[in-house]
C-alpha positions in Angstrom: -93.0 -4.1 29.6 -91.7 -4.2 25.9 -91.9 -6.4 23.1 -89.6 -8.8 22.4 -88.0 -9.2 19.0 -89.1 -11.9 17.2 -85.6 -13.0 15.2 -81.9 -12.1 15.5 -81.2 -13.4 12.3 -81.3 -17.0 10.3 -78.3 -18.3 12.0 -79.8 -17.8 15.8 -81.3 -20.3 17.6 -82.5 -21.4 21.5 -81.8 -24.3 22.7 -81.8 -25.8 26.1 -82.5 -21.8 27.3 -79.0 -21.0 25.5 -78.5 -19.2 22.3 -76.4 -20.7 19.4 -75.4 -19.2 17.0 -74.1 -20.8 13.8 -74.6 -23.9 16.0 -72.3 -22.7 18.7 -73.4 -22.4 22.0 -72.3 -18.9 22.7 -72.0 -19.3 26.6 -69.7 -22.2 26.4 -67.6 -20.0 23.6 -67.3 -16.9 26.5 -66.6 -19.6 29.1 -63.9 -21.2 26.8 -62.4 -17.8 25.3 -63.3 -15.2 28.3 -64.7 -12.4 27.5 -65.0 -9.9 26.0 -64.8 -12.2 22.8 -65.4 -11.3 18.8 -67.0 -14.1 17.2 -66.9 -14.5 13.4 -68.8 -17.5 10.9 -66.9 -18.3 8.1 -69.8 -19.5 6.2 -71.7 -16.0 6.5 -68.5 -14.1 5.3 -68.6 -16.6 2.4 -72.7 -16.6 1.9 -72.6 -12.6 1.6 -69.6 -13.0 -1.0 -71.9 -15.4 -3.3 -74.8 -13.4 -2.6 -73.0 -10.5 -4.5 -71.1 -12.3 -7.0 -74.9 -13.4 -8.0 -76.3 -10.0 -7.7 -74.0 -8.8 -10.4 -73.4 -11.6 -12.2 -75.1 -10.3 -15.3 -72.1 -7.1 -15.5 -70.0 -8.4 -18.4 -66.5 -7.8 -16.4 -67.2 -7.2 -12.3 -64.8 -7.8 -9.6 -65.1 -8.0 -6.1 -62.5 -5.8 -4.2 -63.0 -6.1 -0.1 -62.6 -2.8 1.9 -59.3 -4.2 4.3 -60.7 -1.7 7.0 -63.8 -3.5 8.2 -61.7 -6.0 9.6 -57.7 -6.8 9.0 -57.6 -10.3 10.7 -55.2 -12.3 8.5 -57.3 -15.3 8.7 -60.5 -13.1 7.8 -58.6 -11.7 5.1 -57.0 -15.5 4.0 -60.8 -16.8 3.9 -62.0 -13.4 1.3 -59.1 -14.2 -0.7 -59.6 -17.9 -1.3 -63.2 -17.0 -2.9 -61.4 -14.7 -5.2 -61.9 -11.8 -3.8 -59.6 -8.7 -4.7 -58.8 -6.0 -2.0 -59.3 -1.9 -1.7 -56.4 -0.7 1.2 -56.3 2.6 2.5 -52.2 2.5 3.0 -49.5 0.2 2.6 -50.0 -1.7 6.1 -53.0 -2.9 4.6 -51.5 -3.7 1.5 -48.8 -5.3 3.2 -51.9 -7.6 4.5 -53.1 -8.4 1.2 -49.7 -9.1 -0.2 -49.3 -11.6 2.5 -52.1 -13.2 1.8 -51.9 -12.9 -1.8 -54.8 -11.2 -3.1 -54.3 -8.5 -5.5 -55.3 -4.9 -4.4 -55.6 -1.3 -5.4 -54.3 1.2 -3.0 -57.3 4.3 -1.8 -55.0 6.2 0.5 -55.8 10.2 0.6 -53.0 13.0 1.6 -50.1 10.4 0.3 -46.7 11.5 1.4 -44.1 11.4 -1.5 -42.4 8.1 0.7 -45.7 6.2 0.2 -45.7 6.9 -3.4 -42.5 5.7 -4.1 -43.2 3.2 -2.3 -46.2 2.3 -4.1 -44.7 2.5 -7.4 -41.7 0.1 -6.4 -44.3 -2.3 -5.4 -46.3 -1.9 -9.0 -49.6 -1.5 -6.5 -52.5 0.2 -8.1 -53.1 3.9 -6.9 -56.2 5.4 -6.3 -55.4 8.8 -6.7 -57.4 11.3 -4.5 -56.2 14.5 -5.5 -54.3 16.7 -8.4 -51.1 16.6 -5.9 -50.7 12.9 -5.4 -50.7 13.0 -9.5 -48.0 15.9 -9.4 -46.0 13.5 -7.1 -46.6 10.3 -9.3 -45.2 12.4 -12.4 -42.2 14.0 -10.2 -41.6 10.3 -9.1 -41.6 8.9 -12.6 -39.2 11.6 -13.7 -36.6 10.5 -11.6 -36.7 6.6 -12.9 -39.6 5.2 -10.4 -41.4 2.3 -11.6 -44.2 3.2 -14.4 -47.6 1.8 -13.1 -49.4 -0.6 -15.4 -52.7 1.0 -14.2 -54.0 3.9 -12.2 -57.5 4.7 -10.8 -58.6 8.6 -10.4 -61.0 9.1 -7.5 -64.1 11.9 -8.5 -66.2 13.7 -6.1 -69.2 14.3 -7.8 -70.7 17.1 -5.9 -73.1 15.0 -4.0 -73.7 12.0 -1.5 -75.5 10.5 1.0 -75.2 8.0 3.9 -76.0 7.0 7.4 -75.2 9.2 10.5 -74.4 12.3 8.2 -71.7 10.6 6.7 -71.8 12.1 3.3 -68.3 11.2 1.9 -69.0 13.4 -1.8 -70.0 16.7 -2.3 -68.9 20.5 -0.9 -66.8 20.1 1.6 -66.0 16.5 1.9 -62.3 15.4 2.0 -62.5 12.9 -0.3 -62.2 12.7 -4.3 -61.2 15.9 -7.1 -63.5 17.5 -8.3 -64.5 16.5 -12.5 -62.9 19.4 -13.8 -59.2 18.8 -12.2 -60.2 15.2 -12.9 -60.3 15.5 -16.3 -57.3 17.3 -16.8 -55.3 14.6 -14.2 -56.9 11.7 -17.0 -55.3 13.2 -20.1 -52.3 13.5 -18.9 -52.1 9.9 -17.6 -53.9 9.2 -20.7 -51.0 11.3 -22.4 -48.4 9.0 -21.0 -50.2 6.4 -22.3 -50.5 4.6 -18.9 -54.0 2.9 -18.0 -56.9 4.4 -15.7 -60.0 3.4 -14.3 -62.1 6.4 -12.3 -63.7 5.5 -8.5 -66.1 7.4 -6.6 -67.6 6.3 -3.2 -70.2 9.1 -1.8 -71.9 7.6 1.2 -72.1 5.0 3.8 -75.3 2.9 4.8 -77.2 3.3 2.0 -80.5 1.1 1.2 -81.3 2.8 -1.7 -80.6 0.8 -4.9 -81.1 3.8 -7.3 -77.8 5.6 -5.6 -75.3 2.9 -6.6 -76.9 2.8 -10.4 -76.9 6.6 -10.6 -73.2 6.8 -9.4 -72.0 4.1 -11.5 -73.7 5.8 -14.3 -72.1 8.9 -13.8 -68.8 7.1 -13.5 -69.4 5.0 -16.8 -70.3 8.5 -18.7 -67.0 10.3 -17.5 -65.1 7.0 -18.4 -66.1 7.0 -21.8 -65.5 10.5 -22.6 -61.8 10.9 -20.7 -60.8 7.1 -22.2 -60.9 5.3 -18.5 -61.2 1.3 -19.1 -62.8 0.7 -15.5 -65.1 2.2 -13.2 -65.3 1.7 -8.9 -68.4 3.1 -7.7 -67.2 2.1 -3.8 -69.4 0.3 -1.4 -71.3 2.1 1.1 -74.3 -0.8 1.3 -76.5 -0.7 3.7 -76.9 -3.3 6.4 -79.7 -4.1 8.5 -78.7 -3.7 11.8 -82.4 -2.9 13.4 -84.9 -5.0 13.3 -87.2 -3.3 11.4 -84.8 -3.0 8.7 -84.7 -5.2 5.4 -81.6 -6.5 3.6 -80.6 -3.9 0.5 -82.2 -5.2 -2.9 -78.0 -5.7 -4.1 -79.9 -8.0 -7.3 -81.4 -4.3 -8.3 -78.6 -3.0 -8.2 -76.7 -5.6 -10.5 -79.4 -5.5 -12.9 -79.5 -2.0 -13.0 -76.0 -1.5 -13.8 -75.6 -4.6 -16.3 -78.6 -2.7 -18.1 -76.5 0.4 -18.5 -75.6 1.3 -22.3 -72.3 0.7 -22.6 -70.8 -0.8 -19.6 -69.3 -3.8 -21.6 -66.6 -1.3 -22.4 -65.4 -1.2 -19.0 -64.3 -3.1 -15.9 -66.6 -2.5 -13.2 -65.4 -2.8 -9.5 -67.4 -2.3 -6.1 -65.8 -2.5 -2.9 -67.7 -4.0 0.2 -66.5 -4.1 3.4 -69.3 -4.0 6.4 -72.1 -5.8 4.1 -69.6 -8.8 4.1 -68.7 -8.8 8.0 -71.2 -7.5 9.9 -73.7 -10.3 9.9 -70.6 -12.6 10.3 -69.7 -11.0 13.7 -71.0 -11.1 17.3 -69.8 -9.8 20.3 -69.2 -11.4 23.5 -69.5 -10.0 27.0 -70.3 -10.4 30.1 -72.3 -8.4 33.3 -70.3 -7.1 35.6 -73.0 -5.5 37.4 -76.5 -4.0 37.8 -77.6 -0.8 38.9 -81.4 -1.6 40.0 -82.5 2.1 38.8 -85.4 3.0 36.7 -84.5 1.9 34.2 -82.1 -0.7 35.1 -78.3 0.4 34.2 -76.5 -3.0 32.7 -72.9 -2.6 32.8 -70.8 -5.0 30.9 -67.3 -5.9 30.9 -66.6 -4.5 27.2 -67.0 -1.2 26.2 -66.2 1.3 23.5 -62.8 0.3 24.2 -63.5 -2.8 22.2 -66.9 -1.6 20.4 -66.6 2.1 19.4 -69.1 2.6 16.9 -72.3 3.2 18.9 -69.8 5.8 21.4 -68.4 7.5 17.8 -71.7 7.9 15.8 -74.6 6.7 18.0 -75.0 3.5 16.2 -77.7 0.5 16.8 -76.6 -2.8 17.5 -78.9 -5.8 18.9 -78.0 -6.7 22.2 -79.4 -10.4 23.5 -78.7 -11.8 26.9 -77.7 -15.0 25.5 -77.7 -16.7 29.3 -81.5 -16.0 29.7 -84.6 -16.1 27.4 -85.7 -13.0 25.8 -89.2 -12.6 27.5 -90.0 -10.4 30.6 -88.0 -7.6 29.2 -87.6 -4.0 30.3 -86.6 -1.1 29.1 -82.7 -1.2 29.9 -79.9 1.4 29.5 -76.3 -1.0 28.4 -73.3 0.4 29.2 -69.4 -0.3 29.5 -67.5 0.2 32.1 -64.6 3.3 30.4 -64.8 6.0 32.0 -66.2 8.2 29.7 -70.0 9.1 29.9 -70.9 8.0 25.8 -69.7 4.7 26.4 -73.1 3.6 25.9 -74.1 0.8 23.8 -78.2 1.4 24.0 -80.9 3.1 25.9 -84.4 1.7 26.7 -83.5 -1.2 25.0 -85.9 -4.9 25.5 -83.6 -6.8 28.0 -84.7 -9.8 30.5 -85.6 -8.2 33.8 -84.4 -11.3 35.4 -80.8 -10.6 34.1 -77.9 -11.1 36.5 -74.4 -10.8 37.2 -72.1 -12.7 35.4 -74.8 -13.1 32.4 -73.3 -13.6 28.9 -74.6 -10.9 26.3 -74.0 -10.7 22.7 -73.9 -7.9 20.7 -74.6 -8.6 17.1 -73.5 -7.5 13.7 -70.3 -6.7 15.0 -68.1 -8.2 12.6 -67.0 -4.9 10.7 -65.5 -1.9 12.4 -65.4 -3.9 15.8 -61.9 -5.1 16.6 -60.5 -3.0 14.1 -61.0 0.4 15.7 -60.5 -0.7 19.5 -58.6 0.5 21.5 -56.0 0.5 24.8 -58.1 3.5 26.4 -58.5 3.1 30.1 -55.1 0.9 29.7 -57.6 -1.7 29.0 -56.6 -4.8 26.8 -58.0 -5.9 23.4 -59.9 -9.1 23.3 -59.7 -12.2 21.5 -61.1 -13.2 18.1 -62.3 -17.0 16.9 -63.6 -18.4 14.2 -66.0 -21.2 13.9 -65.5 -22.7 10.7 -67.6 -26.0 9.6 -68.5 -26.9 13.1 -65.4 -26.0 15.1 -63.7 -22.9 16.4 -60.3 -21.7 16.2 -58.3 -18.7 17.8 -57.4 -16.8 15.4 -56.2 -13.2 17.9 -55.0 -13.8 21.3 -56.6 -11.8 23.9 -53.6 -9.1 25.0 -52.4 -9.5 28.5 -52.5 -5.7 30.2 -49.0 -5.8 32.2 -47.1 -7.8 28.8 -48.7 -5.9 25.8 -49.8 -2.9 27.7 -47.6 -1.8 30.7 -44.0 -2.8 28.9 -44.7 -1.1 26.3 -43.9 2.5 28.2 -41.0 0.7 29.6 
């Protein structure tokens, strides 16, 4: 026998035997929706927003800008920008996505093509410029009569970083960012042109370490001032909890650390969150198909890394709760999908009920970023639904695709 865990989070509760969530009863949502089913609370996307804009409230001149790629659904994306919330896109789909819902934005693409840069500089977007040859292209661009941007940003790789399932995103070898030396000579001559830049950096992923974000925007602040930059993006990267024995990142250390460096009134300073603002604010439904009765138990469900690839791509934790049955009697249980591939694994000797059955709703939590968004067709499988339960009620806001319409036709 194992433990169970004591809390799934502040927005869970049991009642009648049923788990609610946000005060939706989760069982009635899969019966209602099908399954599987992403489930997203409006009111934790906007909590985590205030929790930040409080955290760094004390930084003369911070914005908010939310990383698009945690999770593109318009009506996600319509709820960030009505709190005033700016928006980091890796291309022009997902600036397409904030122009739609009209949030301003800053384009981080890496490897532009010269068609997305002219692009880019018809639609006056903000470029984050990754490397030496996207500048050559602005300037090549500019010489034949393309738009002059009002501001640019200038992405450093500063030789080191750190993050969650070794993914480092700075230092030797990483894709990401220039080097300082090439980015100081790329800032004179925007400088030299007399256009506007800011400088961005983002070295790591999952990080609970407040000291890292104050020593990278430090860094940034000190190369701003000497090459003339008027803002400074030191990324995202924050850490979620996604075990149970993991605490919330310290973000208010963070805030104060940075508002207490010398010299940051003299620029803007930008972060960009994506997962700490939509993880907590998703769950995902499924249900058992079926149970192999081995030792341990194999629970197979009707989802898969077909709709959930994270744990399949880099072994990542998420809670799983049968939300049909109370979590006590529990086992060690292996959870799996049903694609046929064999990573498509979602946990091992993980606390489930042994009295689970067939046809049993589970939730996976903290599924609200980098869920939907990186699923796929694989298997020729469909792609679920997505609601929203906003102040008491739910809405659809992504219909579930139908295999033969969506699917099939497609190769036809």
């Amino acid at each position: 026998m194992v433990e169970a865990h004591s809390a799934f989070g502040t927005n869970f509760s049991r009642k009648g035997g049923k788990l609610h969530w946000c005060g939706m009863n989760l069982e009635d949502l899969a019966r209602r929706y099908g399954t599987p089913l992403y489930v997203y609370a409006s009111d934790e996307v906007r909590c985590r927003i205030k929790v930040l804009k409080n955290a760094f409230g004390a930084i003369p001149r911070f914005h908010l800008m939310y990383a698009v790629k945690a999770n593109n659904n318009v009506e996600i994306l319509k709820l960030i920008a009505s709190e005033g919330v700016r928006f980091d896109c890796a291309n022009l789909n997902e600036a397409a996505l904030a122009m739609k819902v009209g949030a301003p934005y800053m384009l981080s693409g890496i490897f532009y093509t010269r068609e997305e840069l002219e692009a880019a500089l018809r639609l006056k977007a903000t470029v984050n410029l990754d490397d030496p040859a996207a500048w050559d292209l602005v300037k090549e661009l500019l010489s034949e009569g393309a738009p002059r941007p009002k501001r640019l940003f200038i992405r450093l790789n500063p030789g080191w970083g750190r993050g969650a399932f070794s993914l480092i995103l700075g230092g030797e070898g990483s894709k990401f960012g220039m080097k300082p030396d090439d980015a100081r000579i790329v800032a004179r001559e925007i400088g030299d042109m007399g256009i506007e830049f800011g400088v961005h950096a983002m070295v790591g992923s999952g990080i609970f370490d407040p000291s890292h974000f104050i020593r990278l925007a430090s860094f940034l602040l000190d190369f701003a001032l000497d090459v003339g930059a008027v803002a400074i993006d030191f990324g995202g990267g924050f850490g979620v909890p996604y075990k149970p024995d993991e605490t919330e990142l310290d973000v208010r250390a963070i805030g104060d650390g940075i508002a207490s460096l010398p010299n940051i009134e003299k620029v803007e300073v930008y972060a960009e969150p994506g997962r700490y603002l939509l993880a907590s604010a998703g769950v995902l439904l499924c249900k058992i198909c079926s149970i192999k009765r081995t030792d341990p138990p194999i629970v197979g469900l009707d989802g898969g890394m077909n709709v959930l690839m994270r744990p399949a791509l880099y072994k990542a934790y998420h809670e799983i709760v049968n939300v049909t049955r109370p979590m006590n009697d529990l086992i060690p249980t292996t959870i799996v999908g049903r694609i046929c591939e064999s990573t498509d694994e979602f946990g091992r000797d993980r606390p489930f009920p042994s009295a689970s059955e067939t046809g049993d709703v589970v939730a996976i939590l903290h599924a609200g970023a980098y869920g939907y968004v990186m699923s796929s067709n694989y298997n020729s499988t469909a792609k679920p639904a997505e609601v929203l339960v906003e102040e008491g009620s739910v809405r659809l806001i992504r219909p579930r695709e139908e295999p033969m319409r969506d699917i099939v036709k497609s190769f036809l």
